[in-house]
N, C-alpha and C positions, 0 to 999 in steps of 0.2 A: 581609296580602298582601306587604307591603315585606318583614317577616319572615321568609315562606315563600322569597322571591326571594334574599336574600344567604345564606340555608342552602344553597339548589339552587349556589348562584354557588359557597358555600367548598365544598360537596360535590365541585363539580367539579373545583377547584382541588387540591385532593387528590389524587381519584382521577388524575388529570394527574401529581401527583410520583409517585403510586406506581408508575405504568406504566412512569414513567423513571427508576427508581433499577435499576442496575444494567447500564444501556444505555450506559456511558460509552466503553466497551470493544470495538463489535461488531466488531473488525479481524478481516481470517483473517490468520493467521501459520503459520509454514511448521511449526509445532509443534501448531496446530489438530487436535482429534482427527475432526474432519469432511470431512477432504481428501481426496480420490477418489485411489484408488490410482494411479489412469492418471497424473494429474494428478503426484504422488508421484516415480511411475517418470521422469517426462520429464524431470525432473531429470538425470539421469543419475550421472555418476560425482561427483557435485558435491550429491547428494540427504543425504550423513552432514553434508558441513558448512553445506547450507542449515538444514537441520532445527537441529544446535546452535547456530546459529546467532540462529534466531527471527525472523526476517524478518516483515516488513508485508509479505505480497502486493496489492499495486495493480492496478490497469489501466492499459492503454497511455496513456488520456485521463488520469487521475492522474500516470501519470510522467511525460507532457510537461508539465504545469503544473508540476511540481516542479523539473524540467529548467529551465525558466527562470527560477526565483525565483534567489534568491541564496545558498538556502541550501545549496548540492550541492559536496560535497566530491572528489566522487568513484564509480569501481564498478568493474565489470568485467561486458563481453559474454561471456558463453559459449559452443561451440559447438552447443547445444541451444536456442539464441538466448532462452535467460533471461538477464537483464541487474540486475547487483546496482546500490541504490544508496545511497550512504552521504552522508548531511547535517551541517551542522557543527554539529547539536544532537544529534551520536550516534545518530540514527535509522537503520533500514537497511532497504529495501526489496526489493523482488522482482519483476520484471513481464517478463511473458512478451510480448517485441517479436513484431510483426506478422508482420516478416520481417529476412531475415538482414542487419546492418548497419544496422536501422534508427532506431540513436539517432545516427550517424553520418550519416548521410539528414537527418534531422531537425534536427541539428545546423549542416547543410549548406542546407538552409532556413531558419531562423530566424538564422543564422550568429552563431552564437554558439562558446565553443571547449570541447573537451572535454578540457577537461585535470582530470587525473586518475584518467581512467578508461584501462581496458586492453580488448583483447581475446585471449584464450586461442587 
């Protein structure tokens, strides 16, 4: 019986790595081939250099916690209120604000300062 139980145990211990091999990765990036065209277009005149770009797309709740760590270098608002963001570990993101001016907003509550970043 004890036998049968650490088989079943490494059996599933296994089958557990093999689910997660490959899963290290699942970001969308602005280069992803699954990104809704709408999605694409909203971008606007800024859609050729998001794309070569490669961007992490986040969400609004992922860019405020990044917003206040310490690692944020910097970005730029756009007038299609995507907002880039760039980290001092070379990372660079992507997140489509709520509404217009609202890392500035945010920034204006948490009061913290936004240097580095622009808006177009």
């Amino acid at each position: 019986m004890q036998k049968i139980t650490v088989i079943l145990i490494f059996g599933f211990i296994l089958l557990l790595g093999c689910t997660n091999q490959g899963d290290t990765n699942d970001a969308l990036t602005t280069q992803s081939k699954e990104l809704d065209k709408e999605l694409v277009e909203s971008w606007g005149d800024q859609k050729e250099f998001f794309v070569n770009s490669d961007f992490e797309i986040i969400s609004w709740d992922e860019a405020k916690k990044l917003l206040l760590g310490n690692t944020v270098k910097g970005g730029n608002q756009y007038r299609t209120d995507w907002l880039t963001i760039y980290t001092t570990d070379d990372k660079k993101y992507l997140v489509k604000q709520p509404e217009v001016d609202a890392l500035w907003k945010f920034a204006g509550e948490r009061d913290f300062d936004v240097i580095g970043f622009e808006a177009e």
